[in-house]
Backbone as CSV, one residue per row, in Angstrom:
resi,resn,N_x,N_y,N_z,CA_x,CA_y,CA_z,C_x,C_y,C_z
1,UNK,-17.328,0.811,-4.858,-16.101,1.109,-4.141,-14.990,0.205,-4.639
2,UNK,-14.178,0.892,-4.374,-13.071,-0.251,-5.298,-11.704,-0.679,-4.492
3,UNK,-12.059,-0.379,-2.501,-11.105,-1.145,-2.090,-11.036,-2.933,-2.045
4,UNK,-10.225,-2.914,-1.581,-10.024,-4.552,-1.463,-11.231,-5.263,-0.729
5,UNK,-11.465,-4.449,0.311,-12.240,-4.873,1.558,-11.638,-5.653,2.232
6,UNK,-10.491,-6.077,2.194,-9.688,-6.985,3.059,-8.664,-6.337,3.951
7,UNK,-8.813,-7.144,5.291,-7.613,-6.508,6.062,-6.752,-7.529,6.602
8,UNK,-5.842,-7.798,6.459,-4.348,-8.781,6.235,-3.953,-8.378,7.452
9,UNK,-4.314,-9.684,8.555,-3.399,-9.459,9.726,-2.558,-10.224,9.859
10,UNK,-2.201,-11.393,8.773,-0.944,-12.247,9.215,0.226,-11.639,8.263
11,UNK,0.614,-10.590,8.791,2.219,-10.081,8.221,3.515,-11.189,8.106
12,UNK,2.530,-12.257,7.693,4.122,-13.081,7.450,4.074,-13.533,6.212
13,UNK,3.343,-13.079,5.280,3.334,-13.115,3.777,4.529,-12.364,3.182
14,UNK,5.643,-12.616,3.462,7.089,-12.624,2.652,6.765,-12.404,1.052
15,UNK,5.749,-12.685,0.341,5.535,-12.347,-1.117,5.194,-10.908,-1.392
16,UNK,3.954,-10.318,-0.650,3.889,-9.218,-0.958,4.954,-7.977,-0.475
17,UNK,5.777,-8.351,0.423,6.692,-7.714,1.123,7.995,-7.226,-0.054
18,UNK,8.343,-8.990,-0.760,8.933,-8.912,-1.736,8.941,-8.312,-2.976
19,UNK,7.452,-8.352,-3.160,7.436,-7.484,-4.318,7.499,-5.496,-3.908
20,UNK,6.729,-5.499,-2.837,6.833,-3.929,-2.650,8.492,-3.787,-2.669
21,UNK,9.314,-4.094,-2.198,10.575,-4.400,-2.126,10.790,-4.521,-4.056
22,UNK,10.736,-4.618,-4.711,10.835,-4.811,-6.133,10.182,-3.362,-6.781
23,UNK,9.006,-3.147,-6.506,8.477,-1.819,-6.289,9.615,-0.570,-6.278
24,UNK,9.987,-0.887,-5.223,10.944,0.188,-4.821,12.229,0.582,-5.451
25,UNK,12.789,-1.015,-6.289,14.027,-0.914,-6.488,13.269,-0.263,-8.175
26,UNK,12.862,-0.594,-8.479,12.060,0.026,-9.694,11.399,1.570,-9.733
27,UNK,11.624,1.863,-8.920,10.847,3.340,-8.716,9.333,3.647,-8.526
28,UNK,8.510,2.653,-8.390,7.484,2.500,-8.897,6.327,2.885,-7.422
29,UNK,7.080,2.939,-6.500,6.405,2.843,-5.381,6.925,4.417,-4.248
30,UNK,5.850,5.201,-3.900,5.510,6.133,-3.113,5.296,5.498,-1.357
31,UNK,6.134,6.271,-1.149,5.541,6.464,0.579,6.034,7.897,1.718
32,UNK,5.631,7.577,2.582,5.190,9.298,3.326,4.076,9.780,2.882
33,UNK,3.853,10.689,3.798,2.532,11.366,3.837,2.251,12.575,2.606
34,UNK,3.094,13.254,2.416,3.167,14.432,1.183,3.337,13.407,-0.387
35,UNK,4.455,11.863,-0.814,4.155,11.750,-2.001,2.853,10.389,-2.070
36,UNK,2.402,10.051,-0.816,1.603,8.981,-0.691,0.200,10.292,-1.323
37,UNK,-0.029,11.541,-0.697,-1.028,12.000,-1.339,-0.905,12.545,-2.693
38,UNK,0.340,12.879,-2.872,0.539,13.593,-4.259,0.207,12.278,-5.004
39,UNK,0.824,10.799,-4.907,0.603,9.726,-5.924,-1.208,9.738,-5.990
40,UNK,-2.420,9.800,-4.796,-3.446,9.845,-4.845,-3.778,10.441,-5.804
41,UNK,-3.445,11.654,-5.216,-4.542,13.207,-6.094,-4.696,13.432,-7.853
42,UNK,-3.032,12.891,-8.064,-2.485,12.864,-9.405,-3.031,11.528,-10.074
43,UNK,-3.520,11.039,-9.434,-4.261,9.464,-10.242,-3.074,8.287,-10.583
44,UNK,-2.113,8.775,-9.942,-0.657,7.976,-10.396,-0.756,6.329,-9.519
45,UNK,-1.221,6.761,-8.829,-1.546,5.287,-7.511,-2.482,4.512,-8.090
46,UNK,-2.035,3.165,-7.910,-2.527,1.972,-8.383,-3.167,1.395,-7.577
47,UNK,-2.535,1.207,-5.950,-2.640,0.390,-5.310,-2.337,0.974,-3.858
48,UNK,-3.075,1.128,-2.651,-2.188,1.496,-1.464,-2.293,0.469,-0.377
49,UNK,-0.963,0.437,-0.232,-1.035,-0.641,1.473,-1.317,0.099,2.384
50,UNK,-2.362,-0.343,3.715,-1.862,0.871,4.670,-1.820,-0.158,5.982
51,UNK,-0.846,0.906,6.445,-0.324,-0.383,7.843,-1.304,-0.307,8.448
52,UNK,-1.635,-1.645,9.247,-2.929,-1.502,9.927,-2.468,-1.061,11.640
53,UNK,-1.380,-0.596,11.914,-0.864,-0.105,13.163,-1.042,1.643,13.140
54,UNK,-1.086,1.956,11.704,-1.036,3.208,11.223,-2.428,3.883,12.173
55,UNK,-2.048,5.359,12.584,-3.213,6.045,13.706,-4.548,6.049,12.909
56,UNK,-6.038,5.627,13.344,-6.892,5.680,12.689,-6.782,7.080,12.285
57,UNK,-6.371,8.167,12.134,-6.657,9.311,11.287,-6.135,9.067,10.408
58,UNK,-5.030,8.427,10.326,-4.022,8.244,8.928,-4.883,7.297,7.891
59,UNK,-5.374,6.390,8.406,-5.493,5.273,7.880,-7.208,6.009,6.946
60,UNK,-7.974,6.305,8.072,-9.042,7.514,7.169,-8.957,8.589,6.257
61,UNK,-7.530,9.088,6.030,-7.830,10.048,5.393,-6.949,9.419,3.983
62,UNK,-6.142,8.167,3.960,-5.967,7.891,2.719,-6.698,6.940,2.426
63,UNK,-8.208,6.182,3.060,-8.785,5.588,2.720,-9.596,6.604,1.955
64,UNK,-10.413,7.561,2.611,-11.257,8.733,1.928,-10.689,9.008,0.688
65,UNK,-9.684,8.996,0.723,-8.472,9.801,-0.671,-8.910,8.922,-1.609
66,UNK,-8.819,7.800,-1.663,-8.351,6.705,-2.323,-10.030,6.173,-2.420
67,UNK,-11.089,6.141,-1.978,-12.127,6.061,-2.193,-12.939,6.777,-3.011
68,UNK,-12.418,8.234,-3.392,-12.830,9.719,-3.700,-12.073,9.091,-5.083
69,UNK,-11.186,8.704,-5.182,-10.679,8.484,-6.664,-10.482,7.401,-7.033
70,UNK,-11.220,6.468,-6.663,-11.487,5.070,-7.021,-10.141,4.220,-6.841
71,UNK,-9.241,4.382,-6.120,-7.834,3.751,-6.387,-8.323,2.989,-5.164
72,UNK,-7.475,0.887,-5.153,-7.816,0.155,-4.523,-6.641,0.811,-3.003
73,UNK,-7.231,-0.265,-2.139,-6.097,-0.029,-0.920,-6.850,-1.277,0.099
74,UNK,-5.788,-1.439,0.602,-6.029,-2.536,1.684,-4.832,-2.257,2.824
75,UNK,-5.835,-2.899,4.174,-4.847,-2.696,5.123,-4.067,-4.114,5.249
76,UNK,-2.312,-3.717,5.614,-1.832,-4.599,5.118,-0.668,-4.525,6.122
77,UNK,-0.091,-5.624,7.303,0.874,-5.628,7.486,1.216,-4.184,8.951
78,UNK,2.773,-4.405,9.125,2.660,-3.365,10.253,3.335,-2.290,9.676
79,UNK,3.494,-0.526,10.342,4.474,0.416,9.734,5.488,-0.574,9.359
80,UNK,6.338,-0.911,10.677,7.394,-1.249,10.156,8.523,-2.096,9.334
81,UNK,7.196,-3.254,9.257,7.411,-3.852,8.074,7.688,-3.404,6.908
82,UNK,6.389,-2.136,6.600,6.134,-1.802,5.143,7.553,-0.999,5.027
83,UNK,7.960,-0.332,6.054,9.202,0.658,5.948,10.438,-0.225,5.547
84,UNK,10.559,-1.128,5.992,11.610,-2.590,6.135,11.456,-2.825,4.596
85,UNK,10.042,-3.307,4.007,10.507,-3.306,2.745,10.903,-2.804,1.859
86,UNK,11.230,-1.541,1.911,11.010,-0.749,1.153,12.501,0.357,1.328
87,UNK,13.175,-0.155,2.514,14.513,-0.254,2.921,14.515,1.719,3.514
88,UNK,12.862,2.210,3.938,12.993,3.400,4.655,12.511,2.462,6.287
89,UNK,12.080,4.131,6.838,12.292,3.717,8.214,10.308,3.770,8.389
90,UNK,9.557,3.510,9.413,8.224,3.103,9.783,7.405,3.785,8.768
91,UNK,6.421,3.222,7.992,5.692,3.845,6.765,4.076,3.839,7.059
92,UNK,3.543,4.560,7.223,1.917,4.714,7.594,1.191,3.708,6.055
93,UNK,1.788,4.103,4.804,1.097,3.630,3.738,2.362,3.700,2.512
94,UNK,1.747,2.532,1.602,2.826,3.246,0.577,1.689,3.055,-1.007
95,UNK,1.928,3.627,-1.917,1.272,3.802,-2.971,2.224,3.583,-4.102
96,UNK,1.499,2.194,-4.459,1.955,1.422,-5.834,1.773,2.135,-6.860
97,UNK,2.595,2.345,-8.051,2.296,3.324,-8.903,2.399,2.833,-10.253
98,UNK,2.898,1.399,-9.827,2.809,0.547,-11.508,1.862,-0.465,-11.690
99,UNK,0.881,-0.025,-12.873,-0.043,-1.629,-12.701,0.475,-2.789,-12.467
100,UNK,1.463,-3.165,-12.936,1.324,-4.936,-13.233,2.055,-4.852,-11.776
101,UNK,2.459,-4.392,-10.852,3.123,-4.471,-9.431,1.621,-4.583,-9.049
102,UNK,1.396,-3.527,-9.400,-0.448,-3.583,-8.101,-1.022,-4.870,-8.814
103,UNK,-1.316,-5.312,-9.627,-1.781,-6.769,-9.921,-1.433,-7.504,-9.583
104,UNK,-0.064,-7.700,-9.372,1.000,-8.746,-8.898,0.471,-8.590,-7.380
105,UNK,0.570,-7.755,-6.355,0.391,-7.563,-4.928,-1.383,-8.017,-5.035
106,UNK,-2.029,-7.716,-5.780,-3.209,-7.893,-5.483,-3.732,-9.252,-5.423
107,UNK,-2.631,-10.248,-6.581,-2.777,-11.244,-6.553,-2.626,-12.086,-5.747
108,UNK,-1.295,-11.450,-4.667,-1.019,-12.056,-3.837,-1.539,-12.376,-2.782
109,UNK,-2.097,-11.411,-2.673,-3.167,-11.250,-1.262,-4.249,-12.121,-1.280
110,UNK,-4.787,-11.963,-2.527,-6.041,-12.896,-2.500,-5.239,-14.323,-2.700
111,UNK,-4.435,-14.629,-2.652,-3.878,-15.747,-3.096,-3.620,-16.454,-1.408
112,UNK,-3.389,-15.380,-0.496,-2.850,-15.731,1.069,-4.332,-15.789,1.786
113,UNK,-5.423,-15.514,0.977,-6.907,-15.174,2.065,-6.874,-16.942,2.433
C-alpha cells in the first residue's frame, strides 16, 4: 500500500500549508470532488491531502481511489484550512500533481511526526 499511514492532527504545520499554497500558484494542485477524481483516475496525482474533518464517505472513497492506483495520501489538517491554502473556499481533499511538490509535502510531514 502506498499511503502514508499517517494522520496529522496538529494543523499548525504552516510548512505544508505553504507549500500547497505554492502548489496552487503553480498550477500543480487539484481540488473538488470531480478534478480531485479526474487527477486520481488519470494517474496525474502524486500526492492527496484529505481533511481529516472531511465526511467519512469522502475520505473512503478517495482513499479506495488512491489505494486502487497506488497514489500516496494522508489525512491532513482541516477542510478549511486546506481551502485557505489554496485561496478556495472548504476542500474535502486536494491532489498534488507535481512530484517534487509531493516530495517536498511528504518531506514535511515526516519531518513534523
Amino acid at each position: 500500500m502506498n499511503s502514508l499511514k499517517s494522520i496529522k492532527t496538529d494543523s499548525s504545520d504552516r510548512g505544508v500549508y505553504g507549500l500547497l499554497s505554492l502548489c496552487k500558484k503553480a498550477g500543480k494542485v487539484r481540488s473538488g470532488e470531480v478534478p480531485v477524481t479526474e487527477a486520481i483516475t488519470s494517474g496525474e496525482a502524486r500526492l492527496l491531502l484529505i481533511a481529516q474533518d472531511a465526511s467519512e464517505n469522502s475520505k473512503k472513497k478517495i482513499q479506495d481511489r488512491c489505494e486502487y492506483r497506488g497514489i500516496p495520501w494522508v489525512i491532513f489538517g482541516s477542510m478549511e484550512d486546506l481551502g485557505r491554502a489554496m485561496g478556495v473556499s472548504e476542500r474535502a481533499g486536494a491532489a498534488v500533481t507535481d512530484p517534487g511538490f509531493a516530495r517536498a509535502i511528504k518531506k514535511r510531514l515526516a519531518a513534523s511526526e
